[in-house]
Backbone as CSV, one residue per row, in Angstrom:
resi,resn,N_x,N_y,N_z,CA_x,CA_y,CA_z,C_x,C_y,C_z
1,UNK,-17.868,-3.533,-6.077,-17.951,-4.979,-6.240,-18.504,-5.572,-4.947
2,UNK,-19.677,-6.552,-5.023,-20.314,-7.235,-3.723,-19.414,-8.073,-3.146
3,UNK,-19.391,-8.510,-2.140,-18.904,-9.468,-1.511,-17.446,-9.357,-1.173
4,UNK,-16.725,-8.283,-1.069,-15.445,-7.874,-0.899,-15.381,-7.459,0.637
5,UNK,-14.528,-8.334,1.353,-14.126,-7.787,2.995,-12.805,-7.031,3.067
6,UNK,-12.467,-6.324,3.657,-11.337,-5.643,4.025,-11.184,-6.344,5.726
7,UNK,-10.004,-7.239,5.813,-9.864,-7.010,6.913,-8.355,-7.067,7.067
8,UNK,-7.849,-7.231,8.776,-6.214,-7.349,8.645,-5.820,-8.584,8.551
9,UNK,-4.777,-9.335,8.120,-4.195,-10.475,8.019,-3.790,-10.906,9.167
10,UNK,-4.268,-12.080,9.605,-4.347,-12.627,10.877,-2.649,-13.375,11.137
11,UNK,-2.125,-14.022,10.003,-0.955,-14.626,9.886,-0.578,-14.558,8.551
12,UNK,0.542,-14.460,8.548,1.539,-14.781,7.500,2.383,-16.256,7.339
13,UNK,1.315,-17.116,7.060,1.853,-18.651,6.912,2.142,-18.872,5.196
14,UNK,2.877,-19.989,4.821,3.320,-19.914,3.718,2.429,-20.079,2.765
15,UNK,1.097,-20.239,2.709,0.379,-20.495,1.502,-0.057,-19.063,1.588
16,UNK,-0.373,-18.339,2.453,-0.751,-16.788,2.244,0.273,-15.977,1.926
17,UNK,1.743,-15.785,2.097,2.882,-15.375,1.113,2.995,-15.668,-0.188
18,UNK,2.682,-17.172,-0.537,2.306,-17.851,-2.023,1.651,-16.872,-2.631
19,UNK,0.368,-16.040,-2.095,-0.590,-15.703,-2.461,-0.715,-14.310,-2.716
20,UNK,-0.049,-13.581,-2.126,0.584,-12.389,-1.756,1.848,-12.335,-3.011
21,UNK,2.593,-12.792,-3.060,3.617,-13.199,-4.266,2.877,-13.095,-5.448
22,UNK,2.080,-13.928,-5.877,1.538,-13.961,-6.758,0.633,-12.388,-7.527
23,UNK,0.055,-11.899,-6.397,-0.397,-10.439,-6.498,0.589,-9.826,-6.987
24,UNK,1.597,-9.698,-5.880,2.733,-8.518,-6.170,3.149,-8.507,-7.416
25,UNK,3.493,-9.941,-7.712,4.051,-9.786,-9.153,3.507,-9.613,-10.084
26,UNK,2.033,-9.961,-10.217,1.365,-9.599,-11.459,0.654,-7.902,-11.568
27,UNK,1.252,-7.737,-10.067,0.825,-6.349,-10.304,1.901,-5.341,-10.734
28,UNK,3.297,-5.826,-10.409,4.272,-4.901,-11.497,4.451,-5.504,-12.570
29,UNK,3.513,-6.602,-13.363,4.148,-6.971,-14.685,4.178,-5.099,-15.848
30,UNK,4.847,-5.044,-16.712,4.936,-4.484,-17.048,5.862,-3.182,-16.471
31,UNK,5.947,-2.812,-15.204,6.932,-2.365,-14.397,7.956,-2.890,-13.449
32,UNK,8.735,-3.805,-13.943,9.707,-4.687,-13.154,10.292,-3.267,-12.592
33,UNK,11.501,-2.333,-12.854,12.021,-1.922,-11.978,11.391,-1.337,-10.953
34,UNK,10.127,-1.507,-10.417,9.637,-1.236,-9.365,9.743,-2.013,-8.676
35,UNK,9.038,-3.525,-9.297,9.249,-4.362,-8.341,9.980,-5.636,-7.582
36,UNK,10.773,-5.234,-7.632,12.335,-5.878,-7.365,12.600,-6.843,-8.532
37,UNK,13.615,-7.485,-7.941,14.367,-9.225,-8.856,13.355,-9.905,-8.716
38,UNK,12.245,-10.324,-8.860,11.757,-11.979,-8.927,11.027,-12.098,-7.586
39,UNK,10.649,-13.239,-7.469,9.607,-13.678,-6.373,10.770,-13.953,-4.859
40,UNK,12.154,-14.029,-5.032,12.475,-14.322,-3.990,12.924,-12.922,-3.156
41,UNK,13.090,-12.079,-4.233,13.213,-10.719,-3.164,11.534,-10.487,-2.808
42,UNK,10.421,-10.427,-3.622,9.114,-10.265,-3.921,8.713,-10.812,-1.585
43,UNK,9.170,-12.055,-2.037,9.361,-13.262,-0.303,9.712,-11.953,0.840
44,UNK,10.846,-11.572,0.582,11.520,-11.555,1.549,10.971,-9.744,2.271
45,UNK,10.591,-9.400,0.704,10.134,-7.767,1.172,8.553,-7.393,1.848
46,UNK,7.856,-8.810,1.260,6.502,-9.147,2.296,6.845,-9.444,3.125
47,UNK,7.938,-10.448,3.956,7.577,-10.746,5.095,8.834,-10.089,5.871
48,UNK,9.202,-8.958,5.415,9.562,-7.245,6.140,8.737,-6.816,6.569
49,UNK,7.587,-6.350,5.372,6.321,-5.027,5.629,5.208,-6.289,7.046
50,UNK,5.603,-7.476,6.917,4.840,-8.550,7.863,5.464,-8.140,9.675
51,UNK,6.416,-8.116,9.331,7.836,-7.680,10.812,7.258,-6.648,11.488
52,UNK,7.460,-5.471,10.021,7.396,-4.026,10.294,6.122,-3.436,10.500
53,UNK,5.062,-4.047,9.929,3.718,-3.410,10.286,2.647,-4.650,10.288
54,UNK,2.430,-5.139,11.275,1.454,-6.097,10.917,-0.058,-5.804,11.487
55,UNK,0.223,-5.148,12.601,-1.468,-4.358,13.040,-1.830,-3.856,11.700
56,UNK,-1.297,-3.222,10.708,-1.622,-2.545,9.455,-1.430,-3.143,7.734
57,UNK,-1.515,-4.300,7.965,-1.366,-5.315,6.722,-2.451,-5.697,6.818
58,UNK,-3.306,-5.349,5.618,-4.837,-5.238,5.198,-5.323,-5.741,4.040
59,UNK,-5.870,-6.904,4.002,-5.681,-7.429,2.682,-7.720,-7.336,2.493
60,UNK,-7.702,-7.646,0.921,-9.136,-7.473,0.162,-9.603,-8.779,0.389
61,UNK,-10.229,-9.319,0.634,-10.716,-10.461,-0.017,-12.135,-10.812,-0.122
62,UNK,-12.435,-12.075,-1.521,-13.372,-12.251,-1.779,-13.883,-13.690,-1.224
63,UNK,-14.764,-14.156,-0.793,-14.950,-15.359,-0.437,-13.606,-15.738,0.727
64,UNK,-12.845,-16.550,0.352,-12.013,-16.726,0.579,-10.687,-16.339,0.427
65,UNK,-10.644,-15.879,-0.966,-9.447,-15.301,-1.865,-8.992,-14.296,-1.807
66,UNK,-7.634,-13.488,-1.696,-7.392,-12.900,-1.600,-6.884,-12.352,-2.761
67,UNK,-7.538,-10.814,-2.445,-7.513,-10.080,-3.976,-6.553,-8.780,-4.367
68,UNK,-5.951,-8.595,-2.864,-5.598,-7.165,-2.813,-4.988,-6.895,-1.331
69,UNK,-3.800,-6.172,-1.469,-3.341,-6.069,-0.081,-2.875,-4.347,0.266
70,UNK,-2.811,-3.858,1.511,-2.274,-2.646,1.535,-1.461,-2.855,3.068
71,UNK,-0.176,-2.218,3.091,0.569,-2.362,4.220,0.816,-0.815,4.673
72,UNK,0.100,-0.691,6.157,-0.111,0.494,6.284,0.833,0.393,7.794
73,UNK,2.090,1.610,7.835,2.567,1.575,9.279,2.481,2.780,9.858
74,UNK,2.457,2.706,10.754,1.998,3.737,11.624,2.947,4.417,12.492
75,UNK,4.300,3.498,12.346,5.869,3.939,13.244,6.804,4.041,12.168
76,UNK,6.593,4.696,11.538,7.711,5.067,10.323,8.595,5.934,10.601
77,UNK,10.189,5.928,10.668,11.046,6.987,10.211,11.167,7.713,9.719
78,UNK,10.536,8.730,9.081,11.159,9.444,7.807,12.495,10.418,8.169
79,UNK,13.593,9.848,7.326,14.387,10.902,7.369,14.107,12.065,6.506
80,UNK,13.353,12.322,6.063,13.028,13.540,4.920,12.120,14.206,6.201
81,UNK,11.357,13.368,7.037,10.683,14.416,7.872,11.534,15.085,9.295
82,UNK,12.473,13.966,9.475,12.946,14.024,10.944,12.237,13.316,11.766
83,UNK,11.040,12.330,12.005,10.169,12.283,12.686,9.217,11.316,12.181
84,UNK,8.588,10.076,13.529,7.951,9.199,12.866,6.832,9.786,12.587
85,UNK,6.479,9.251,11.262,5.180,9.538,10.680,4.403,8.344,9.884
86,UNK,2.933,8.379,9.399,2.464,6.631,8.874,3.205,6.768,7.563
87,UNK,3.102,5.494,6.841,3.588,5.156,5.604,2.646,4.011,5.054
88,UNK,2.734,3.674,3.485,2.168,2.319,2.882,3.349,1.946,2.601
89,UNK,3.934,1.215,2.254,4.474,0.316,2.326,4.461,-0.288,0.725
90,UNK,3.542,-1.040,0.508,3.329,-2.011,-0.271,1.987,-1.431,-0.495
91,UNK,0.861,-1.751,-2.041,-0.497,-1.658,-1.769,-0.493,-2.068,-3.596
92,UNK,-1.141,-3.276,-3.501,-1.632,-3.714,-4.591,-2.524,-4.301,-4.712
93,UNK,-3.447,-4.217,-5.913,-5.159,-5.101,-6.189,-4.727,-6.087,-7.505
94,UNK,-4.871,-6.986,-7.303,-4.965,-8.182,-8.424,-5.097,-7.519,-9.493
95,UNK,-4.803,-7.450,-11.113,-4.880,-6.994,-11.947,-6.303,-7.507,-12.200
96,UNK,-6.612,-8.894,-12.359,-7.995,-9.345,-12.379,-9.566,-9.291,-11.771
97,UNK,-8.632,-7.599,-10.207,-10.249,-7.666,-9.990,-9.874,-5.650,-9.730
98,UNK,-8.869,-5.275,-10.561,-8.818,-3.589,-10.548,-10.387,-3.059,-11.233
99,UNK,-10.347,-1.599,-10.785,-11.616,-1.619,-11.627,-12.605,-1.591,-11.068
100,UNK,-12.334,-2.268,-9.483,-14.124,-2.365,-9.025,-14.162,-1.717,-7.729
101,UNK,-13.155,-0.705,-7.579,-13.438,-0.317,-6.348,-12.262,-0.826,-4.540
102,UNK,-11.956,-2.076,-5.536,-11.359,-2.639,-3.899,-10.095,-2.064,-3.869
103,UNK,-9.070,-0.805,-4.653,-8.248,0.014,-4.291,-8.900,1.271,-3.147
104,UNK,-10.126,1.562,-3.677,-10.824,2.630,-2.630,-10.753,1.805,-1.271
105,UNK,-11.467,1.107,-1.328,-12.003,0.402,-0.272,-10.398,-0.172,0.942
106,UNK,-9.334,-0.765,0.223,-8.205,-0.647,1.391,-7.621,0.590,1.626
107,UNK,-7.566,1.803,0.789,-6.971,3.291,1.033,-7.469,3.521,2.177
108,UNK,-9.510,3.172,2.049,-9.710,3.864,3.193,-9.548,3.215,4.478
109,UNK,-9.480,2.024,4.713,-9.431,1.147,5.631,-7.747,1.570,6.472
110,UNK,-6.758,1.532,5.568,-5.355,2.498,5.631,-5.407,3.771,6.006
111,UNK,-6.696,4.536,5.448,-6.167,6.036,5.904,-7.037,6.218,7.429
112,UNK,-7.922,5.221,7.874,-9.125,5.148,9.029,-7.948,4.804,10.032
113,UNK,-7.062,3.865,9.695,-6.048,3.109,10.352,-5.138,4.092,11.257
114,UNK,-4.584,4.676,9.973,-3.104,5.632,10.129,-3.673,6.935,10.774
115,UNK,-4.873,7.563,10.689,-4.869,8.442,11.480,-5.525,8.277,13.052
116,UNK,-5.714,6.893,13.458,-5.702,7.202,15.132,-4.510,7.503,15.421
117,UNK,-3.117,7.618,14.212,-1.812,7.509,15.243,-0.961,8.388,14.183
118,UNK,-1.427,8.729,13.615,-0.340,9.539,12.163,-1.033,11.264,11.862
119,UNK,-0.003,12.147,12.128,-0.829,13.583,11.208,-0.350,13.611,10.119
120,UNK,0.620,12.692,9.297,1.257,12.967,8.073,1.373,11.329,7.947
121,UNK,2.069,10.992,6.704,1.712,9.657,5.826,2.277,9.773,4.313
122,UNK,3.244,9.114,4.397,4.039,9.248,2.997,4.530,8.335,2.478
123,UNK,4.614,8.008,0.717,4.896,6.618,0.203,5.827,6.842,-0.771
124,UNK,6.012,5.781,-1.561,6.409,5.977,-2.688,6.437,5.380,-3.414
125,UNK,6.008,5.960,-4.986,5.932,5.195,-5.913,6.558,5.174,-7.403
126,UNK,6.667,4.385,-8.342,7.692,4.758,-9.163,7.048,5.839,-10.447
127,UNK,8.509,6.449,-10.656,8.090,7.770,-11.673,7.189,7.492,-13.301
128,UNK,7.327,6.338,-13.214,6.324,6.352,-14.727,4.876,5.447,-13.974
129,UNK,4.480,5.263,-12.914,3.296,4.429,-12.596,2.195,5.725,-12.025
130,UNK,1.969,5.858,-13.409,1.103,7.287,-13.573,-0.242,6.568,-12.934
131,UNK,-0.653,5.763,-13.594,-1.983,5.313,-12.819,-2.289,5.422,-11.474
132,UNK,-0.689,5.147,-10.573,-0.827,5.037,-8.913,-0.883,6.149,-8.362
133,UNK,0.026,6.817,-9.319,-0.011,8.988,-9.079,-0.920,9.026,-8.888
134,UNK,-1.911,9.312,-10.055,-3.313,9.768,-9.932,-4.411,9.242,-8.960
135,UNK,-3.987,7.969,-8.483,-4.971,7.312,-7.512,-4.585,8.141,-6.269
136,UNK,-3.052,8.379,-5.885,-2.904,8.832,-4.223,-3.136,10.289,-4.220
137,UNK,-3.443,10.812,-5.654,-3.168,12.480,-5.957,-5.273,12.478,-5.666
138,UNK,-6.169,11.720,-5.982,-7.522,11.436,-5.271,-7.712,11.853,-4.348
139,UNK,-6.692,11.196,-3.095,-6.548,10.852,-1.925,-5.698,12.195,-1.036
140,UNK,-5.404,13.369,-1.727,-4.722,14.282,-1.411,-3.282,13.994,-0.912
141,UNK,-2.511,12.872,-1.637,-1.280,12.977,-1.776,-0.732,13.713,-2.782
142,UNK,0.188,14.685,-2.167,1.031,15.177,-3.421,2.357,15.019,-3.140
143,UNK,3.147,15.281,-4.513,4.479,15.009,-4.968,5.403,16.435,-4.124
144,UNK,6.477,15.300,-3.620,7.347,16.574,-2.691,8.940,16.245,-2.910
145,UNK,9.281,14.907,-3.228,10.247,14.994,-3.396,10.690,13.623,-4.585
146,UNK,11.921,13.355,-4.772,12.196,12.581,-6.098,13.544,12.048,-5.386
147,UNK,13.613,10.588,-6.004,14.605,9.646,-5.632,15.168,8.810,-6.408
148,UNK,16.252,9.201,-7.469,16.095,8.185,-8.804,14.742,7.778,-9.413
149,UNK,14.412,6.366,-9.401,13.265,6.399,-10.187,11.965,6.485,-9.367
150,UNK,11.857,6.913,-7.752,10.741,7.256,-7.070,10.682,8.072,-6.767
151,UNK,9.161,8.438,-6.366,8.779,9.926,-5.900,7.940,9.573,-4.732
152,UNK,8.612,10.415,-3.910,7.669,10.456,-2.597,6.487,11.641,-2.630
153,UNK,5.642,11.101,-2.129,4.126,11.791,-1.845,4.002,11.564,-0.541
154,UNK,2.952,12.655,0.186,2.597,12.873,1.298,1.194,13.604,1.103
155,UNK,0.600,12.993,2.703,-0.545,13.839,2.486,-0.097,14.113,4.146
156,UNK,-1.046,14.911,4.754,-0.865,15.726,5.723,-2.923,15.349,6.348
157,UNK,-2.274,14.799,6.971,-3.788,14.843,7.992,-4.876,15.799,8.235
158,UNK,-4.169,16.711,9.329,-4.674,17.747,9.576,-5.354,18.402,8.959
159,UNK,-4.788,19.090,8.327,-4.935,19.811,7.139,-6.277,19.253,5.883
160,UNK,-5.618,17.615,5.480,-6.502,17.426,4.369,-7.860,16.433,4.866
161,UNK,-8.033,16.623,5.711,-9.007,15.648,6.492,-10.528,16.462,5.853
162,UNK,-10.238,17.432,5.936,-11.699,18.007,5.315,-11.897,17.510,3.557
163,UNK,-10.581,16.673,2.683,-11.223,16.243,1.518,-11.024,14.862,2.126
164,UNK,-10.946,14.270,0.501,-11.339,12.611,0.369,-10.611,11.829,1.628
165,UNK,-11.232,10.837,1.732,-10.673,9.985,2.426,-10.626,10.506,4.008
């Protein structure tokens, strides 16, 4: 799709949370237990991933509009690893502009990101959002472990740097 910028979000003021809200939620319609209670947890868990990673909060946009966001950190905990490693966070494209590419286009902007500072990178997403599987399984994430209704994926730097992304 023409005219699509990837860059990082300069601020988190309240009409760009509005806006961000609005994404999130129409991007789990159909999968609520992924994505929390409603717009006021929806509030409060953006402007966490805002706290927690903001060098790496990367949003799409067109013209002006924002179409698509990915929250990429680079100081993550994992207790499954022992050891900080990157993470996404959050990563959703408007239902109204999926389809054209601008999921590629923040992965890679996220995975360009996370490896000046990450050899590993792990997310999670929920067990029936087969569509998102197959997008990070692209990207040489695979499935390693299971958490009620999520599954964590990892990809490994090192190692998968010679495929996609």
């Amino acid at each position: 799709m023409s005219g699509v910028r990837i860059e990082r979000l300069k601020d988190l003021d309240q009409e760009t949370l509005e806006k961000l809200v609005e994404i999130y939620m129409r991007g789990y319609e159909g999968m609520r237990e992924y994505g929390g209670e409603g717009e006021g947890y929806a509030k409060r868990y953006l402007r966490w991933c805002w706290s927690k990673a903001k060098d790496g909060f990367f949003v799409a946009r067109i013209g002006d509009e924002i179409v698509g966001f990915i929250v990429c950190d680079r100081d993550w905990y994992s207790r499954y690893e022992g050891r900080k490693v990157g993470a996404i966070h959050e990563f959703v494209v408007d239902k109204k502009f999926q389809g054209h590419g601008i999921g590629h286009m923040l992965m890679e902007k996220c995975l360009e990101y996370l490896r000046k500072h990450n050899d590993r990178i792990e997310l999670w997403v929920g067990e029936k959002n087969y569509n998102a599987m197959k997008f990070y399984g692209e990207y040489l994430f695979r499935r390693v472990n299971r958490s009620g209704i999520w599954v964590r994926m990892v990809r490994d730097l090192r190692k998968d740097d010679k495929g996609k992304g």
